[in-house]
MARRO-75952 format. One line per field, with one value per residue (C-alpha): residue in one letter; x, y, z. Coordinates in steps of 0.1 Angstrom, whole numbers, plus 5000, padded with zeros to 4 digits. Layout:
% MARRO-75952
residu: c(A|...)
x: c(X|...)
y: c(Y|...)
z: c(Z|...)
***
This chain:
% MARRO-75952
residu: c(X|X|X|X|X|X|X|X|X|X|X|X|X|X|X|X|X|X|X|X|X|X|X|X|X|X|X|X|X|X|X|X|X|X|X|X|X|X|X|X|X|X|X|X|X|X|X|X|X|X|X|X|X|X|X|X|X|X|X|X|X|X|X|X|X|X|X|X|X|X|X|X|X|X|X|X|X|X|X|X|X|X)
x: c(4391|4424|4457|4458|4426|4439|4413|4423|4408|4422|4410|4422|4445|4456|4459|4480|4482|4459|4456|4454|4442|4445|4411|4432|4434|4466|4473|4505|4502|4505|4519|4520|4560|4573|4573|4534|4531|4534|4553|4580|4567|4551|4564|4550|4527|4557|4574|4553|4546|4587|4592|4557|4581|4610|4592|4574|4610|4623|4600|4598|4633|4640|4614|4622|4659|4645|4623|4650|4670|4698|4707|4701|4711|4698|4680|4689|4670|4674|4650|4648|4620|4607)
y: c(5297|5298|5296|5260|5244|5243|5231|5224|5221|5191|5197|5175|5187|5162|5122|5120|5156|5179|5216|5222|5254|5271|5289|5321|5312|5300|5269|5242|5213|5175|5148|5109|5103|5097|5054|5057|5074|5116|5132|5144|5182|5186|5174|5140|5141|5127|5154|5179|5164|5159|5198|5201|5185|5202|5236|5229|5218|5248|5270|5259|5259|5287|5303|5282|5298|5334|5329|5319|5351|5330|5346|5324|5335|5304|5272|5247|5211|5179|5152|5121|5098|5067)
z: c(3932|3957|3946|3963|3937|3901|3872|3836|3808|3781|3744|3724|3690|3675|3679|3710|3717|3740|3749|3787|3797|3831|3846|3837|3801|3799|3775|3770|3753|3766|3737|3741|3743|3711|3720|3723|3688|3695|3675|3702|3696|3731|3763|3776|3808|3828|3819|3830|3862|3865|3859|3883|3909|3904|3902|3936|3953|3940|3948|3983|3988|3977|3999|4025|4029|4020|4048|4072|4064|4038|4009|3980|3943|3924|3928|3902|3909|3880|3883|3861|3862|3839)
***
């Protein structure tokens, strides 16, 4: 698989919680939002796709700049989302 194709797998734990593991075995877990029942243990799926976001446009960035010879320390990026 490239780098560019991602599959997960969703088991689900609990209720409104689910294990999603990477093809390399790595696992986090997806909740409903507290308001839909979860227990607010787990982040909600719009979080994760909010800190998918923000780790994309920070990512890029920052190799964006590294690319163009800038000398970047830190990349700090706050999203918000409902």
């Amino acid at each position: 698989m490239s780098e560019n194709n991602v599959q997960i797998t969703m088991t689900q734990v609990d209720t409104l919680c689910f294990k999603a593991t990477t093809v390399s075995g790595i696992d986090f877990f997806v909740e409903a939002s507290p308001g839909l029942g979860g227990s607010g243990n787990n982040p909600s799926p719009l979080a994760h796709f909010l800190g998918a976001l923000g780790g994309c446009t920070s990512i890029k960035t920052k190799l964006s700049l590294t690319k163009k010879g800038e000398r970047c320390e830190s990349v700090s990026v706050e999203i918000s989302g409902t």
